[in-house]
N, C-alpha and C positions, 0 to 999 in steps of 0.2 A: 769406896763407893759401894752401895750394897746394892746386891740383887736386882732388886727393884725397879730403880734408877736406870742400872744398865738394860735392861730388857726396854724402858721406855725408851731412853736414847736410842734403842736400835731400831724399835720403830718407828720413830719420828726420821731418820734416816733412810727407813726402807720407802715413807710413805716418798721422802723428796724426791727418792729418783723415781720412782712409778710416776710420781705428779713431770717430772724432765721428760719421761719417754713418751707419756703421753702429750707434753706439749711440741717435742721437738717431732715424731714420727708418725703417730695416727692421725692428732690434729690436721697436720699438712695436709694427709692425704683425703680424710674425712672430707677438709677446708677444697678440695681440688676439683674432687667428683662432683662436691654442692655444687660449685662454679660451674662445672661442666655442663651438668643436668638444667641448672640456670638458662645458662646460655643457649642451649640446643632448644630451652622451650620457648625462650624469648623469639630466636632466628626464626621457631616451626611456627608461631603463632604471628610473625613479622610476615614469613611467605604465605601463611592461608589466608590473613588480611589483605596485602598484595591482590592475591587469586579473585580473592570477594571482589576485588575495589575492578578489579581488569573487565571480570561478568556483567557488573554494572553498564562499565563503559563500554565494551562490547553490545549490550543491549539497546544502551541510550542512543549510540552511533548507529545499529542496524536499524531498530525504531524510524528514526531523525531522515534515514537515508530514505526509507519508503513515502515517509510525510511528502519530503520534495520531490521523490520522483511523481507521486500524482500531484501535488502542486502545479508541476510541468505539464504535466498528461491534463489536467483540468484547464490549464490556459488555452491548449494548441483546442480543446474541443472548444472550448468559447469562442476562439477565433475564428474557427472553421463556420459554424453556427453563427457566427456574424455575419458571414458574407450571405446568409438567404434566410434567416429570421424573417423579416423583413418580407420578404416577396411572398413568403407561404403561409403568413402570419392568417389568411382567410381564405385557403386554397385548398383546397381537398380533391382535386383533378388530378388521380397518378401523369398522365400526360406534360399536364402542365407543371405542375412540381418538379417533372424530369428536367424542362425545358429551365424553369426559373430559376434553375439551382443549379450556379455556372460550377465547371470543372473545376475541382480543387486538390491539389500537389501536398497530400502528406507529408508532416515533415521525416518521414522512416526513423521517427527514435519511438522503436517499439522498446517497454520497459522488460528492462530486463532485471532480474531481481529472485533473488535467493530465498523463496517463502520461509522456507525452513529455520531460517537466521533467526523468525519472529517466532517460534512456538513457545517463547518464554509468554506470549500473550494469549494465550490458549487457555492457561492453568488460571484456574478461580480463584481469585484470591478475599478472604471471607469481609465482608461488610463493605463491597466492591458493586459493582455496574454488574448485578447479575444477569440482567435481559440482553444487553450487548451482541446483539450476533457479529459483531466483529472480533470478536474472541474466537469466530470459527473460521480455523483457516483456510478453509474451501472457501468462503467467499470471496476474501480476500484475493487468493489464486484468480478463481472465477474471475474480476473484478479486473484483473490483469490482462489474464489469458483474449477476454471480449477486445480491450483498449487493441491489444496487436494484431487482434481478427479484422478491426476498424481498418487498420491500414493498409489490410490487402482488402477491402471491398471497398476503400477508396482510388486505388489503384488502376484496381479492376474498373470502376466506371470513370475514371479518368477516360483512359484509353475510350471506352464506349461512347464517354459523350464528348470527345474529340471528333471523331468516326461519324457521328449523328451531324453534328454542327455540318464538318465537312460535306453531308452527301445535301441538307441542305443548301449550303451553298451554292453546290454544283447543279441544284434543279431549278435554281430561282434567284432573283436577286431583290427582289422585296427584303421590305424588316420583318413586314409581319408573316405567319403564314398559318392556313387553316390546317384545322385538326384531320381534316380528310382527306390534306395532300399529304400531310406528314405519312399517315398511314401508308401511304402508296410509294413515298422516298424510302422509307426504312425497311428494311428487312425483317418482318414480322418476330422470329430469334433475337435479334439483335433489338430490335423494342420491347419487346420482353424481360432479357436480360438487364436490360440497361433501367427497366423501370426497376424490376425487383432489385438491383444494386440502391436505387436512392430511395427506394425505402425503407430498407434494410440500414443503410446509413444515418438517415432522418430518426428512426427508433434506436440504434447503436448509441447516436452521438445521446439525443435524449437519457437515454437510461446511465449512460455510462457518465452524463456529469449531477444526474440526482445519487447515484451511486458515492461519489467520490466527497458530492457533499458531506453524506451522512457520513462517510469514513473518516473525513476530514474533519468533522464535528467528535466522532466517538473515539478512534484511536490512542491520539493526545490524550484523552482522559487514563485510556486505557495504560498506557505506557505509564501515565503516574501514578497506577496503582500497581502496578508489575516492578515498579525498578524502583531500589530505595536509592532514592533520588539525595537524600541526606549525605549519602557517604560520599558520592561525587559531585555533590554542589560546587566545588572549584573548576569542573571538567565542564560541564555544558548542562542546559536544563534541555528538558522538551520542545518540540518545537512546536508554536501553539497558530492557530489559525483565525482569521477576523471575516467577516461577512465581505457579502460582494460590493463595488461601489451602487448606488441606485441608479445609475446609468443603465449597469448592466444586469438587471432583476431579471429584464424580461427576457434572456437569454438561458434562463435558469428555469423558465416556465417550459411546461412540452409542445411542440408543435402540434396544431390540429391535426387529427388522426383522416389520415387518407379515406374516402368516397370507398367504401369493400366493396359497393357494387359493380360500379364502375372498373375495379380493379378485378374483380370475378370473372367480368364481362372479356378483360383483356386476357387474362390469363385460362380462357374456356373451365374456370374451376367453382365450386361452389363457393360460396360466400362465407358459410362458418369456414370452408380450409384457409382460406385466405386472409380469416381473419385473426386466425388461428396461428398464422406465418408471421404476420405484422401487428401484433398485439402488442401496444407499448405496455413497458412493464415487465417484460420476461424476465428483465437482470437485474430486476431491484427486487425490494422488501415490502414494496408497496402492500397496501391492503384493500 
């Protein structure tokens, strides 16, 4: 065999075990790490999906929670508001507003609620509800903090106009009774007090259910531009709000604003302070 030949034969030998070592040794290991690296990106990108998907529902639930707690908070004021709509519908007499507007027992579920939970509705998100001042969480709070202010200056004139009823009773036994004897039963302090509670109430409940509308109108918007609502469509959507029955329109209107002269008169103060004290509208957006 000459020269030649042998030298080719030995390389064609050298090539097959180099071609064996790499498929029996680096291959494997080459084949092992790819796997590895695979795997680890699949699991890393399985948990920040995960993570995304948890933020969402986290959001849609904290969201979802606030809608129904003023849902609640919006019923118990219409209820309340039902029992003397009605009597002060053409009344503008602090006296007699006190008297027509029987004691009424909060139900004490002041809302209690984690603003902070919501600052994902805070951030603008572009081609969104930019006017929205319900993206500003101080109102929101605000909006809260007045609802559980409600139930202690219901409270409060609970007690006052138990106290009232009672001392009329004890001077008289008529139904009806004049505005000049009242004066002279009651405790000029405790008349006082007791009026400034129901009207402080009367403006409370007012503002606090044009308040809840508007939130209850803008929010749900809000919420479904803040949460990609796509990723957890299996989990729950928004929870969306419908108008009131037409029964109940005129509960959603404001009560006539109290006589400030009259109320100036009682309270020995000027008229702009006091009207200045029971101005509806403090705790809304109105214009």
């Amino acid at each position: 065999m000459s020269e030649d030949w042998k030298l080719l034969i030995e390389a064609i030998n050298n090539l097959k075990q180099e071609s064996s070592y790499l498929k029996d040794y680096v291959w494997p290991i080459v084949s092992g790490i790819f796997s590895a690296l695979l795997g680890a990106g699949v699991a890393f990108w399985t948990i920040k999906h995960q993570e995304r998907m948890q933020v969402e529902k986290d959001k849609l639930d904290s969201g979802n929670l606030l809608i129904m707690l003023v849902l609640q908070a919006q019923s118990s004021l219409i209820a309340w508001k039902h029992n003397y709509a009605l009597a002060i519908q053409e009344v503008d007499d602090p006296i007699q507003r006190l008297l027509y507007i029987p004691r009424m027992i909060s139900n004490g579920n002041s809302i209690e609620y984690k603003v902070e939970s919501i600052i994902f509705a805070a951030k603008q998100v572009p081609g969104t509800m930019k006017d929205s001042s319900w993206r500003n969480i101080v109102r929101i709070f605000s909006m809260i903090e007045n609802y559980n202010e409600l139930q202690t200056i219901m409270a409060k004139r609970s007690m006052l106009h138990e106290r009232i009823v009672q001392l009329i009773t004890e001077s008289q036994s008529e139904s009806n009774i004049e505005l000049e004897t009242l004066l002279k039963i009651i405790p000029n302090q405790t008349l006082k007090e007791a009026i400034d509670l129901t009207e402080k109430m009367i403006v409370f409940v007012d503002d606090l259910i044009i308040e809840m509308v508007s939130f209850l109108d803008a929010f749900p918007k809000i919420m479904q531009e803040s949460i990609l609502t796509k990723k957890i469509k299996n989990y729950g959507s928004v929870i969306m709000t419908s108008s009131p029955p037409n029964q109940f329109i005129h509960l959603y209107d404001r009560s006539v604003e109290v006589d400030y002269k009259k109320l100036a008169t009682i309270f020995q103060e000027s008229e702009e302070v006091v009207s200045t004290l029971y101005k509806a509208g403090q705790m809304t957006s109105e214009k």
